[in-house]
BALOBA-1460 file (C-alpha; in Angstrom, 3 decimals):
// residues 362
<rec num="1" residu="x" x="24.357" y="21.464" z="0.311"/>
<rec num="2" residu="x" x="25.088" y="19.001" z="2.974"/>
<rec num="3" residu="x" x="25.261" y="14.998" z="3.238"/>
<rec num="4" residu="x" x="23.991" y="13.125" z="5.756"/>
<rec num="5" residu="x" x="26.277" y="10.335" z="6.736"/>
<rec num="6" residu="x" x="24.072" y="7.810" z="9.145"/>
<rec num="7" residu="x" x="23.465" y="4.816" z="7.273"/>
<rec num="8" residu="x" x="19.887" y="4.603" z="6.170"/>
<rec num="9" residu="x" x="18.021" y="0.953" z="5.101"/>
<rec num="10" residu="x" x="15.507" y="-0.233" z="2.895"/>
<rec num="11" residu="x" x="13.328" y="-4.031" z="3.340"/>
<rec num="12" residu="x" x="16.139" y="-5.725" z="1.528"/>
<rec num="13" residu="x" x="19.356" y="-4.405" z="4.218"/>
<rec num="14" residu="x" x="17.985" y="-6.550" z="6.793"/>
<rec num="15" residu="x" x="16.380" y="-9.532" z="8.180"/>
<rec num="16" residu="x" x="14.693" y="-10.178" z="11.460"/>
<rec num="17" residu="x" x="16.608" y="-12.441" z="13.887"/>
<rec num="18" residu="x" x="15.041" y="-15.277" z="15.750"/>
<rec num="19" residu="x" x="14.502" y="-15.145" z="19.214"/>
<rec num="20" residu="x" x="13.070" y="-18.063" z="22.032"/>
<rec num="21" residu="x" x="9.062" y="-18.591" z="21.359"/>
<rec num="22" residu="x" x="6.572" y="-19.681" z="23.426"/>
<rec num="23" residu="x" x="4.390" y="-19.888" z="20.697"/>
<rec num="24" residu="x" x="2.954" y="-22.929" z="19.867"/>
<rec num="25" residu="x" x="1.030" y="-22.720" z="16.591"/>
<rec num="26" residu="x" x="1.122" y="-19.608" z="14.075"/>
<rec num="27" residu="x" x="-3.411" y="-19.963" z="14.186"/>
<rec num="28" residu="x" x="-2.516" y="-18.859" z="17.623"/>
<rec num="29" residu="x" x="-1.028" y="-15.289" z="16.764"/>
<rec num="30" residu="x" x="-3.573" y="-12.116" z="16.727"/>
<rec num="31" residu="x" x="-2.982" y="-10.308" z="13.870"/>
<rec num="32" residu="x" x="-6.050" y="-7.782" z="14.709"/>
<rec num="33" residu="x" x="-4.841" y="-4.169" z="15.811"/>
<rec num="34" residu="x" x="-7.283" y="-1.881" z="17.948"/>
<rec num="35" residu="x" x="-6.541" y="2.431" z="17.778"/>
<rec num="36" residu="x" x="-7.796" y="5.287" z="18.798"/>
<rec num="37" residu="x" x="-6.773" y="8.113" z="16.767"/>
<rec num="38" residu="x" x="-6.165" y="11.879" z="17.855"/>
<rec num="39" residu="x" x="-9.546" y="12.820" z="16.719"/>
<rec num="40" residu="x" x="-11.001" y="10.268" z="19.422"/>
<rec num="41" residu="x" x="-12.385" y="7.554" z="17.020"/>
<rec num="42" residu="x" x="-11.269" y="3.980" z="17.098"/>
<rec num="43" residu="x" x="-10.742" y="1.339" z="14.593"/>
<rec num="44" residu="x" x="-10.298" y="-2.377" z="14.918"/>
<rec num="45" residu="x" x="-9.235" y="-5.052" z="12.635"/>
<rec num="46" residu="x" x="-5.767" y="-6.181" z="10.264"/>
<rec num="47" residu="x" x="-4.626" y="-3.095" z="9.507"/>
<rec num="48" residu="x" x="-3.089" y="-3.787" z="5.794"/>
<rec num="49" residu="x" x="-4.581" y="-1.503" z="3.339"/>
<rec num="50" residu="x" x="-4.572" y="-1.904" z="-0.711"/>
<rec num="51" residu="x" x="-3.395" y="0.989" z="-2.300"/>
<rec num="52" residu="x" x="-6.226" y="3.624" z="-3.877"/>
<rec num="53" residu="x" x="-4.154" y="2.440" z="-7.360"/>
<rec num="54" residu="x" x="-6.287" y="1.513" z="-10.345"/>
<rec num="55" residu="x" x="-6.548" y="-1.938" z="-10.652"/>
<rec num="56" residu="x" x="-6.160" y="-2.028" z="-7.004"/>
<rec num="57" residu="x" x="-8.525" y="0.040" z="-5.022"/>
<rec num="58" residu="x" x="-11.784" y="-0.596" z="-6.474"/>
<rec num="59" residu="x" x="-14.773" y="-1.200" z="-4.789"/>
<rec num="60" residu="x" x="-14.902" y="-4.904" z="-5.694"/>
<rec num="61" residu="x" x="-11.415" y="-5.154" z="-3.680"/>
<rec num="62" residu="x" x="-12.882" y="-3.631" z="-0.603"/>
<rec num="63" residu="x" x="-15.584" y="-6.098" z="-0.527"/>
<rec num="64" residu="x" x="-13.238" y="-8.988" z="-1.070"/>
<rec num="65" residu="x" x="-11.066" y="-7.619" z="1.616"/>
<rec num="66" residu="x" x="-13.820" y="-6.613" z="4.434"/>
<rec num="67" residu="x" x="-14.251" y="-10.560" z="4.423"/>
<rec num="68" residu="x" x="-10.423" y="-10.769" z="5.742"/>
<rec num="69" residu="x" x="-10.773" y="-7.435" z="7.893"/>
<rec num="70" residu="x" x="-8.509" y="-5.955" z="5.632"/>
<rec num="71" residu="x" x="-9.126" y="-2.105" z="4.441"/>
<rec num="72" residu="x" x="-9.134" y="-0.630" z="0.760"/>
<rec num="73" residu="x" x="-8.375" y="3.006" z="-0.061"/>
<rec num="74" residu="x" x="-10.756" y="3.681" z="-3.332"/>
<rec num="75" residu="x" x="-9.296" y="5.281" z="-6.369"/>
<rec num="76" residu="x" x="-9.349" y="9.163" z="-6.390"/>
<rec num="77" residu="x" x="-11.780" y="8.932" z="-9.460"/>
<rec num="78" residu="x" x="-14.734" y="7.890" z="-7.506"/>
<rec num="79" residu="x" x="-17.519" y="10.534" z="-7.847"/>
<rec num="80" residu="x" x="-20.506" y="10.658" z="-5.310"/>
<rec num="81" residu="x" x="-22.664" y="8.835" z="-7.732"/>
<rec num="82" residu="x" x="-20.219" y="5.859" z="-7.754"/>
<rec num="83" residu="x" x="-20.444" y="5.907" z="-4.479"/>
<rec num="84" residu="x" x="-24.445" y="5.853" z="-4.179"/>
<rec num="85" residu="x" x="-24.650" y="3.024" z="-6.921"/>
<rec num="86" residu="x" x="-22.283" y="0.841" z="-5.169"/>
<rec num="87" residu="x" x="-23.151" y="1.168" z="-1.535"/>
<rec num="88" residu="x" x="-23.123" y="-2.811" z="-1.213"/>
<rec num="89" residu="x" x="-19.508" y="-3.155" z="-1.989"/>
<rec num="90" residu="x" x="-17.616" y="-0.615" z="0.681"/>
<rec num="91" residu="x" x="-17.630" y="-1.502" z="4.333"/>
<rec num="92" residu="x" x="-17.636" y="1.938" z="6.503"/>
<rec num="93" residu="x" x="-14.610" y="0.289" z="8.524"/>
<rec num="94" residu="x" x="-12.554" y="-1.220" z="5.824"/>
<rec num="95" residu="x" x="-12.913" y="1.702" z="2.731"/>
<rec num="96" residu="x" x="-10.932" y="4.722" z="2.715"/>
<rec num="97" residu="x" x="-12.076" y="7.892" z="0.609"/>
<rec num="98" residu="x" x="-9.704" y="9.340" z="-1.526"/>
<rec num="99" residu="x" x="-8.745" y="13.079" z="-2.427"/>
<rec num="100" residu="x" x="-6.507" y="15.377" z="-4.289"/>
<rec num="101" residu="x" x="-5.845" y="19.065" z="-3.133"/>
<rec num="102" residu="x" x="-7.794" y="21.123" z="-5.598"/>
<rec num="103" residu="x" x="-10.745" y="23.139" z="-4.076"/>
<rec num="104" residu="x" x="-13.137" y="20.343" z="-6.934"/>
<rec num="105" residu="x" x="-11.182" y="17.473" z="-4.993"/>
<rec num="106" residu="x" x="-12.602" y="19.341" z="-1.595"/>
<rec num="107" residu="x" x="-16.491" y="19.978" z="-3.059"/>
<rec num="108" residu="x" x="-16.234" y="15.996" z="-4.215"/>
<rec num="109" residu="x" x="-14.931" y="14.592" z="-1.082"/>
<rec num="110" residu="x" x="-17.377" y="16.616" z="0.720"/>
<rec num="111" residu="x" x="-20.096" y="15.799" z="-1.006"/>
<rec num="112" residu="x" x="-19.310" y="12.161" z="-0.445"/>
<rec num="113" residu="x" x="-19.034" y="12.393" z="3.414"/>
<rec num="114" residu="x" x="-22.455" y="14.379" z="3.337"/>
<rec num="115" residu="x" x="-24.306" y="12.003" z="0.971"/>
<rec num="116" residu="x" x="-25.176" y="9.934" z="4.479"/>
<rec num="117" residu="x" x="-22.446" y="7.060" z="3.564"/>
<rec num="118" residu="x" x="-21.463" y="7.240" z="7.349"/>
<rec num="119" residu="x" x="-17.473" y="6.618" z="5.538"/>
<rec num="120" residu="x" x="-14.799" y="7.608" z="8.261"/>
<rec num="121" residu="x" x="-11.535" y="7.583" z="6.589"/>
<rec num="122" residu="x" x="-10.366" y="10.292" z="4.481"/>
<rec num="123" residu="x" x="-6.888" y="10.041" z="2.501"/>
<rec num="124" residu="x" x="-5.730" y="13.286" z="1.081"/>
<rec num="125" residu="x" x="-3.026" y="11.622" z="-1.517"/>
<rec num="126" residu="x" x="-0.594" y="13.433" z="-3.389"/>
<rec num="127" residu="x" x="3.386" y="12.487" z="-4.524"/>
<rec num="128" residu="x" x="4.979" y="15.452" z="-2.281"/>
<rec num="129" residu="x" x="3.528" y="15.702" z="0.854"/>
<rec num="130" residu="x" x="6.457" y="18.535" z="1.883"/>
<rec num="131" residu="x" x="4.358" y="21.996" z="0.189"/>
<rec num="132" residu="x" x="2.773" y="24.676" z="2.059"/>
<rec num="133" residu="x" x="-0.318" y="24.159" z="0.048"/>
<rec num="134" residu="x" x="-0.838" y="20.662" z="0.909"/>
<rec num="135" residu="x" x="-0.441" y="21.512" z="4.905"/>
<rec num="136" residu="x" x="-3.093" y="24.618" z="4.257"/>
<rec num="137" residu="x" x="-5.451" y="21.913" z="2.788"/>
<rec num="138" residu="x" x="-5.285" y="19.567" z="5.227"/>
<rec num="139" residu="x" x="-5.935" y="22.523" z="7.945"/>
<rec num="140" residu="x" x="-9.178" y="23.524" z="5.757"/>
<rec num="141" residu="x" x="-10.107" y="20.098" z="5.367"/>
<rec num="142" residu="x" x="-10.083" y="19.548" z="9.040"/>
<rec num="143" residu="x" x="-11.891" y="22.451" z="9.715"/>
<rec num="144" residu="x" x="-14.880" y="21.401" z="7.596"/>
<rec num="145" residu="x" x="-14.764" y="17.400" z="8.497"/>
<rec num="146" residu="x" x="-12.933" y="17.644" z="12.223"/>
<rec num="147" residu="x" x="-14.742" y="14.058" z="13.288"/>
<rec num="148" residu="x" x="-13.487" y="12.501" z="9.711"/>
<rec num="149" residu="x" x="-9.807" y="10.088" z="10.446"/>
<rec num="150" residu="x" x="-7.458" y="11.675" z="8.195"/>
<rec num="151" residu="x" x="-5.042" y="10.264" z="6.438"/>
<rec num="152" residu="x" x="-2.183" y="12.686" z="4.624"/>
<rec num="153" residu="x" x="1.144" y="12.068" z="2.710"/>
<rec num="154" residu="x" x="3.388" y="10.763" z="1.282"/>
<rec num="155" residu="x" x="6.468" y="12.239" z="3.344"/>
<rec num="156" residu="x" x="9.103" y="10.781" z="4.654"/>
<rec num="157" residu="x" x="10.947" y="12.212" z="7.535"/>
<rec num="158" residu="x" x="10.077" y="12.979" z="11.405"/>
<rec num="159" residu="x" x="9.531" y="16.659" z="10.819"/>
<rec num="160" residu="x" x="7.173" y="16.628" z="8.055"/>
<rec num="161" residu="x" x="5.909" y="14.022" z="9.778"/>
<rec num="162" residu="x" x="5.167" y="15.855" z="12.902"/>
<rec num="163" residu="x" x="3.759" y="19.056" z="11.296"/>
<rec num="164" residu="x" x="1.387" y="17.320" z="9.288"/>
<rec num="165" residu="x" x="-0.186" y="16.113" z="12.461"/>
<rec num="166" residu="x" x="-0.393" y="19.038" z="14.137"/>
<rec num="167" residu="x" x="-1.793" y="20.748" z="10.820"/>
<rec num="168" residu="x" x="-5.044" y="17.930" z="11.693"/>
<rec num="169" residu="x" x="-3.480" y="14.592" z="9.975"/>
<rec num="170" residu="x" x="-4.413" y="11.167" z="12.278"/>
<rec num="171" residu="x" x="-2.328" y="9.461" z="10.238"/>
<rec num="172" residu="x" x="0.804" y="10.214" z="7.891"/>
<rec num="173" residu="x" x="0.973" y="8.131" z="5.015"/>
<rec num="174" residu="x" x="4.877" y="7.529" z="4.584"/>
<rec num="175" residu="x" x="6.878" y="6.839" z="1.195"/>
<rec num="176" residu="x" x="8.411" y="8.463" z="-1.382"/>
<rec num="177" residu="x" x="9.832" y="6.494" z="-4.730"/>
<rec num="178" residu="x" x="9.264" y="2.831" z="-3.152"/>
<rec num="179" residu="x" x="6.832" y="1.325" z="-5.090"/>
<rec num="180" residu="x" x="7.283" y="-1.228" z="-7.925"/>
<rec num="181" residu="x" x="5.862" y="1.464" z="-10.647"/>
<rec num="182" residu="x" x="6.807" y="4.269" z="-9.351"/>
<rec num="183" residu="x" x="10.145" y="6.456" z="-11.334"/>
<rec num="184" residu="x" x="10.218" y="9.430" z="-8.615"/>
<rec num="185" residu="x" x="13.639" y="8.327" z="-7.307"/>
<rec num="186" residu="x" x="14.626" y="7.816" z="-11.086"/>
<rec num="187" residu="x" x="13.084" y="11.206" z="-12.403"/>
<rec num="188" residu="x" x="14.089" y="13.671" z="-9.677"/>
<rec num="189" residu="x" x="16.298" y="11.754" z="-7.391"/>
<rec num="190" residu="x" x="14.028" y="12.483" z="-4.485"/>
<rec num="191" residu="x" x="13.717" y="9.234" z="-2.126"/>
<rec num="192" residu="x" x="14.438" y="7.578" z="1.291"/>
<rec num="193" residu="x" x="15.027" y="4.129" z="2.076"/>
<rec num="194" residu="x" x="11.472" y="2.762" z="2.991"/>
<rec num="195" residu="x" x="12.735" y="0.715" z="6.358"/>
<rec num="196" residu="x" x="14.570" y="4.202" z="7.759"/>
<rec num="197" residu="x" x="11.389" y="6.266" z="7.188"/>
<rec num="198" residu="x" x="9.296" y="3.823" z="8.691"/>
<rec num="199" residu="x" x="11.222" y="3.988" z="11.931"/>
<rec num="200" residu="x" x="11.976" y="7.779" z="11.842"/>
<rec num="201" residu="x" x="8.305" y="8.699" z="10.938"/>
<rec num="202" residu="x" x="6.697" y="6.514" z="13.418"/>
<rec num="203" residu="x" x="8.808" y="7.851" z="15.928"/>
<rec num="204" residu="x" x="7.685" y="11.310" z="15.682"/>
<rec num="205" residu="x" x="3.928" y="10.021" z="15.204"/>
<rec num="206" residu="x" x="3.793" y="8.132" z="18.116"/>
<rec num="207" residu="x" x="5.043" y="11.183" z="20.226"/>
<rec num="208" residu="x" x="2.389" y="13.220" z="18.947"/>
<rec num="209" residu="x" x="0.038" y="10.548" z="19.613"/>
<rec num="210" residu="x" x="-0.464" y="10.097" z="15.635"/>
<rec num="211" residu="x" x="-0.255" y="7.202" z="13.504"/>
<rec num="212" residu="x" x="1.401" y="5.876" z="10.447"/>
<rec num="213" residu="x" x="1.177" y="4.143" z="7.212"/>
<rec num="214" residu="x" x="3.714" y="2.175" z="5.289"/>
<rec num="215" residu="x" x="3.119" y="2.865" z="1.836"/>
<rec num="216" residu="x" x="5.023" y="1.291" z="-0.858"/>
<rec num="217" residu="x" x="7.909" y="-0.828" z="-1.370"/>
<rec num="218" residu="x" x="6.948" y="-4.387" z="-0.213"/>
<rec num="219" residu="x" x="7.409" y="-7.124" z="-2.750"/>
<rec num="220" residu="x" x="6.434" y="-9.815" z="-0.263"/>
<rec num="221" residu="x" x="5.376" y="-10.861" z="3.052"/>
<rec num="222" residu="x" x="8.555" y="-10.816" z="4.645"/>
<rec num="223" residu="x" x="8.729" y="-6.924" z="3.528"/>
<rec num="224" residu="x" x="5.447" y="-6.339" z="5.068"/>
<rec num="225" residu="x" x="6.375" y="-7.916" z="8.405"/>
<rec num="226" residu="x" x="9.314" y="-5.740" z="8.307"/>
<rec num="227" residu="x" x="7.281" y="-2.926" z="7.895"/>
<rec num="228" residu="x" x="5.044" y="-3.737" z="11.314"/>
<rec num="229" residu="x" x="8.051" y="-4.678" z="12.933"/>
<rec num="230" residu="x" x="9.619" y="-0.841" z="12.490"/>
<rec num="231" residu="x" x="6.817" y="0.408" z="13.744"/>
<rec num="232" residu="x" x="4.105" y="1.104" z="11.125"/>
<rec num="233" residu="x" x="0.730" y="0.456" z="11.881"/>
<rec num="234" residu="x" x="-0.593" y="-0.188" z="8.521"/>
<rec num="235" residu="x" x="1.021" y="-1.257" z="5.524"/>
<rec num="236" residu="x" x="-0.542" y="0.173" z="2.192"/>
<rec num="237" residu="x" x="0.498" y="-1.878" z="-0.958"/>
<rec num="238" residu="x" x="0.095" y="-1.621" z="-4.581"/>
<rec num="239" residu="x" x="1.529" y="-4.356" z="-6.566"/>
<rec num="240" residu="x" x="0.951" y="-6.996" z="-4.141"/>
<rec num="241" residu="x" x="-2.823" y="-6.454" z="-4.265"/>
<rec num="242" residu="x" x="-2.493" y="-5.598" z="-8.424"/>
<rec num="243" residu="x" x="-3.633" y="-8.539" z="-10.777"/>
<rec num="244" residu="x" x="-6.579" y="-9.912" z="-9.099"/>
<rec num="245" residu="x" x="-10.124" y="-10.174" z="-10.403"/>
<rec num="246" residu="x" x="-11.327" y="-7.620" z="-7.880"/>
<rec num="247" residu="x" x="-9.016" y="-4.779" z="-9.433"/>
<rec num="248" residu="x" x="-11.455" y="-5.003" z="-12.090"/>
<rec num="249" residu="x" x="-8.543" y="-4.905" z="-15.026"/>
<rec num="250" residu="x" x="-8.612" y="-6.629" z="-18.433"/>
<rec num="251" residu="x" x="-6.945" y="-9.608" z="-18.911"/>
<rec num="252" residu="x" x="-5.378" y="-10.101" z="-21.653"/>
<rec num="253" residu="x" x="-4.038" y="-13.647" z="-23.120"/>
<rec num="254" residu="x" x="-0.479" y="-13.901" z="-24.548"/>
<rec num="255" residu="x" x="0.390" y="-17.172" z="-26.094"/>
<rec num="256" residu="x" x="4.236" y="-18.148" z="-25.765"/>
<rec num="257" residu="x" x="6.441" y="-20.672" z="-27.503"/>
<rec num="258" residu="x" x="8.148" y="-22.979" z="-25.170"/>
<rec num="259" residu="x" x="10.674" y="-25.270" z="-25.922"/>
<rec num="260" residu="x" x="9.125" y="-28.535" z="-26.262"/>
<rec num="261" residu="x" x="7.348" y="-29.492" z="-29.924"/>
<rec num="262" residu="x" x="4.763" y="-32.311" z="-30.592"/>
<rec num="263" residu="x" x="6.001" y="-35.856" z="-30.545"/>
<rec num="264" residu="x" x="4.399" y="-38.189" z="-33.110"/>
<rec num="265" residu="x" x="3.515" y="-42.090" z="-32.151"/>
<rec num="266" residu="x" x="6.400" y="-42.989" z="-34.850"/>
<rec num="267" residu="x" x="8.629" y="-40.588" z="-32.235"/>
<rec num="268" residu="x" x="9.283" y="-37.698" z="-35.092"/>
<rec num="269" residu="x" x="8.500" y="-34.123" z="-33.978"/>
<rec num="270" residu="x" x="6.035" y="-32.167" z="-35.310"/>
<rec num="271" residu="x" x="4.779" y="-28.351" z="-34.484"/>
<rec num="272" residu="x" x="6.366" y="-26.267" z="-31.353"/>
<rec num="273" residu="x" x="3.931" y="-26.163" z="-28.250"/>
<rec num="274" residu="x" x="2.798" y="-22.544" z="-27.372"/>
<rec num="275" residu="x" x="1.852" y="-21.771" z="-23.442"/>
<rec num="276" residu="x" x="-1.032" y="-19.395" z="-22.853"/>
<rec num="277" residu="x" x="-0.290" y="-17.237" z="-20.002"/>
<rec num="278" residu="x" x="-2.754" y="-14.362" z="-18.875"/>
<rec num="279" residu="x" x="-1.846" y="-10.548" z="-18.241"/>
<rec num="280" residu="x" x="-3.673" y="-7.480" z="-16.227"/>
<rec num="281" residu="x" x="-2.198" y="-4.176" z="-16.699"/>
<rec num="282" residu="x" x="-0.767" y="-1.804" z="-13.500"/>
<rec num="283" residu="x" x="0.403" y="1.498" z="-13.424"/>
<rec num="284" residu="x" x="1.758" y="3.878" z="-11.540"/>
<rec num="285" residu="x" x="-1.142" y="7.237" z="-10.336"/>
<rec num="286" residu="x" x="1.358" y="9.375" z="-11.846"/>
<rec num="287" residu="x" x="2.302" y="7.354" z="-14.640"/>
<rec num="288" residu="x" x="1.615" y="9.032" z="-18.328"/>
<rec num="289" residu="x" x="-0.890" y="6.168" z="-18.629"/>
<rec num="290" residu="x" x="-2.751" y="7.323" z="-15.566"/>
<rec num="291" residu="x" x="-2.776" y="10.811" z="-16.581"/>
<rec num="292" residu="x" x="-3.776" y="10.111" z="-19.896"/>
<rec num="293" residu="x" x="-6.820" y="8.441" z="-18.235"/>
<rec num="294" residu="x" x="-7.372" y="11.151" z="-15.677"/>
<rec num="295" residu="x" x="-6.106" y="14.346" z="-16.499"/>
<rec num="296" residu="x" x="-6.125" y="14.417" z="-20.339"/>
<rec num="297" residu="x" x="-2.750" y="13.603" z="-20.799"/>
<rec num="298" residu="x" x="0.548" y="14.778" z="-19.220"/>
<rec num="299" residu="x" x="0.683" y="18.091" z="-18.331"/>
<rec num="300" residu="x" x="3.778" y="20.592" z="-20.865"/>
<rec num="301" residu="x" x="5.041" y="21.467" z="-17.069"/>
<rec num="302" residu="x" x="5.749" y="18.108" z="-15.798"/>
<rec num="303" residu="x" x="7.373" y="14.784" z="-16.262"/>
<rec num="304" residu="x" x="5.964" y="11.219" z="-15.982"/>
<rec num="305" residu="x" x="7.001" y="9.779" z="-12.746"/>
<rec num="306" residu="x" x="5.533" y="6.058" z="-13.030"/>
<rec num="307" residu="x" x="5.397" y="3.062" z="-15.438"/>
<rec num="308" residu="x" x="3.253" y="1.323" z="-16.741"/>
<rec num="309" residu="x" x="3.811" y="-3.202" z="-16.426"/>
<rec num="310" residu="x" x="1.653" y="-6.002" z="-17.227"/>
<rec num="311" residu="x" x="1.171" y="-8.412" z="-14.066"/>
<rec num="312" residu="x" x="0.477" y="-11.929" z="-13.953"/>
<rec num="313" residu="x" x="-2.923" y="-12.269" z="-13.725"/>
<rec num="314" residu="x" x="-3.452" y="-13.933" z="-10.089"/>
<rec num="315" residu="x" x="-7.386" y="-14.587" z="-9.707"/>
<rec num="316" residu="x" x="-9.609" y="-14.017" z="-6.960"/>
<rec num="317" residu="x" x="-7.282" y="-12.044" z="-3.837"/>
<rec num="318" residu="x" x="-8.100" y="-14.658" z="-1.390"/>
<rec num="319" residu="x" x="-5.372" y="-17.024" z="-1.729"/>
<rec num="320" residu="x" x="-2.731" y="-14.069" z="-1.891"/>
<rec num="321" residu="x" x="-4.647" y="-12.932" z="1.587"/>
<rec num="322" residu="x" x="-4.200" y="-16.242" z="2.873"/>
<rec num="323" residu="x" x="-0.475" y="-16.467" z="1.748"/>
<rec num="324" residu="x" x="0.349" y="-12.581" z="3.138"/>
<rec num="325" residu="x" x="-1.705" y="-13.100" z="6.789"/>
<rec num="326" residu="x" x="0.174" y="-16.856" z="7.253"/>
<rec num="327" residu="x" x="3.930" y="-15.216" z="6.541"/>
<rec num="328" residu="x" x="2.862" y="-12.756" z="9.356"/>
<rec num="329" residu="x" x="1.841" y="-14.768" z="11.775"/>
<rec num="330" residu="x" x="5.056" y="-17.179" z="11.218"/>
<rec num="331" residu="x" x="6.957" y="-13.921" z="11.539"/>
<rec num="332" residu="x" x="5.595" y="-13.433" z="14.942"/>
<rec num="333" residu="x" x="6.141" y="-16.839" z="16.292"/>
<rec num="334" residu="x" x="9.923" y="-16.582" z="14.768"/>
<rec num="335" residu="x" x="10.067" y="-13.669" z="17.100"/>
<rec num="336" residu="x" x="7.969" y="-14.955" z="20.157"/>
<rec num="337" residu="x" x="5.099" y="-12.344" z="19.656"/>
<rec num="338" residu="x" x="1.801" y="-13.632" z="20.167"/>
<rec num="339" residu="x" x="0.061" y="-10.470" z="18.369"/>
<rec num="340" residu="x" x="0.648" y="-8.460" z="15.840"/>
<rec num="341" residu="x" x="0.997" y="-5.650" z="18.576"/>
<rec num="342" residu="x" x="3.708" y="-7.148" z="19.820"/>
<rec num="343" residu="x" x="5.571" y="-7.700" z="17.043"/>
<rec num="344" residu="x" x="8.040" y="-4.419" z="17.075"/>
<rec num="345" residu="x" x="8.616" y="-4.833" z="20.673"/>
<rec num="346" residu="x" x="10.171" y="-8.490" z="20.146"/>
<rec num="347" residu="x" x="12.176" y="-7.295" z="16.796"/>
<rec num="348" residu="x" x="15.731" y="-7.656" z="16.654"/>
<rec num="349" residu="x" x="16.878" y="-6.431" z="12.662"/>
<rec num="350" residu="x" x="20.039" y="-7.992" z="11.373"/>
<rec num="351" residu="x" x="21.910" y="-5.925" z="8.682"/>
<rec num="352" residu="x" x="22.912" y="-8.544" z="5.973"/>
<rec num="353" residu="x" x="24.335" y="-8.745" z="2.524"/>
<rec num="354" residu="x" x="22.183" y="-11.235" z="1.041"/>
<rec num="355" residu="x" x="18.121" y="-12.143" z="1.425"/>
<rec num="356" residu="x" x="17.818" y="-15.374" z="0.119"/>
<rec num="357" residu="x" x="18.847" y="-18.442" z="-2.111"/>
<rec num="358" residu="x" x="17.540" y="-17.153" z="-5.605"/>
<rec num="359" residu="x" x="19.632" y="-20.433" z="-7.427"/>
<rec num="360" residu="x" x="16.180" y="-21.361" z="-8.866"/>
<rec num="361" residu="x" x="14.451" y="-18.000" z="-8.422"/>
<rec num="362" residu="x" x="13.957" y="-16.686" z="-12.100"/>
């Protein structure tokens, strides 16, 4: 056993600090990101990426958020016919395929790279990124698919970080316990300050000439600019992107009593007036929920390690698009960048005690 005393930080440890701009309107700031990955291809467009959650990464998001330039990684639970009846609603530069380790997961994701869908981006996604079995995967997945981007994870430090790229990952997908339904850090104590392993992982990507994702953790768009400014260069989110029509979840009406009551014309109150408010349930992929949906239920060997909330329900994802791409670009001219690009380079983080105001937060 041994501790490691260097202080490590998470979104809510810091803010950015302001520096001389240039800038003189946020409509001015680029928020569109060009790479070329170790395998040679190259992507373009806002790299922010809606988690392959259900609720979340359907196909109806990843139409919705190809109109913004903004990518979707599809639930695991697509099968190759999904894929073939809903060819109008992916975009080949803005959905991600999704896969577990199993040699079935392998045979599916195959199948749905060789079905002709021209799809680039492959995520192998599990919880714990840091077994031998899921580096021997990725090794025989690259073997079969070397031209496909892959993405691999969830780890959290420079080392795993770096082996998982030279095992054949183009990208690491970083974050472990972070996310809003997510009980890892409460079930096993496993965990890392997201804002630390953003900067520590991206480090050791950018060495190797890899890339990374910053999965989890953001409850905002001040969290997400944090994330770019550490150095990530995407930013995967879950409960940001849950609630929306395009998740495809049902809502589901709750009626409230508030308390205000009917006022009659002789000024005597009558009945209490009830508020409707609407509802869309999200869950954590490794909630019992999910597994109950997936897998049959929860395995005797293991433990739930997510929860299962009911959201607001938001509407269409356009106006939360709108409200997440506008708090970037203000970030940037806060900082003087002109692009998105140049957003790290021009960030300054300030360790603080407190965020915000919340007086009339409830």
């Amino acid at each position: 056993m041994r501790i490691e005393e260097d202080l490590k930080l998470d979104f809510k440890d810091v803010l950015i600090r302001p520096k001389r701009s240039e800038a003189k309107s946020r409509k001015d700031v680029n928020l569109r990101r060009k790479y070329t990955f170790r395998n040679g291809t190259t992507w373009e467009g806002i790299p922010i990426i809606a988690a392959n959650m259900d609720g979340v990464g359907t196909f109806g998001m990843s139409k919705a958020l190809m109109n913004h330039d903004l990518m979707t990684c599809l639930v695991k639970s697509y099968t190759k016919e999904d894929y073939l009846e809903d060819q109008w609603t992916w975009s080949k530069q803005h959905s991600i395929i999704s896969t577990g380790i199993s040699e079935r997961d392998l045979e599916n994701v195959s199948e749905i790279i060789n079905m002709g869908s021209g799809l680039d981006f492959v995520c192998i996604d599990v919880a714990n990124g840091y077994t031998e079995h899921f580096v021997n995967f990725i090794r025989k997945f690259k073997e079969r698919h070397p031209s496909n981007t892959l993405i691999a994870g969830n780890v959290v430090t420079a080392d795993m970080t770096q082996e998982l790229i030279l095992a054949g990952a183009d990208i690491v997908k970083v974050g472990i316990g972070p996310g809003s339904v997510c009980t890892t850090r409460i079930k096993t104590g496993v965990g890392y300050p997201q804002l630390s392993a953003i900067m520590e992982c991206a480090d050791a990507a950018h060495g190797l000439g890899g890339h990374i994702i910053a999965d989890g953790g953001c409850t905002c768009p001040g969290d997400v600019a944090k994330a770019f400014a550490a150095g990530a260069d995407f930013v995967m989110m879950g409960g940001m992107f849950a609630g929306h029509t395009e998740g495809g979840g049902e809502v589901v009406t709750k009626r409230f009593k508030t308390n205000e009551y009917e006022v009659y014309f002789n000024g005597e109150t009558g009945n209490p007036i009830f508020e409707e408010k609407k509802y869309v349930t999200f869950y954590g992929m490794s909630s019992d929920t999910a597994m109950n949906k997936h897998s049959g239920g929860v395995a005797p060997y293991r433990a739930s390690e997510g929860r299962t909330v009911e959201v607001p329900f938001k509407g269409s994802v356009d106006d939360t698009v709108k409200d997440l791409l506008g708090g970037l670009r203000s970030t940037c001219t806060y900082v003087g960048a002109s692009s998105l690009k140049q957003l790290s380079k021009c960030t300054t983080f300030v360790r603080v005690t407190q965020q915000f105001n919340g007086v009339f937060v409830k």
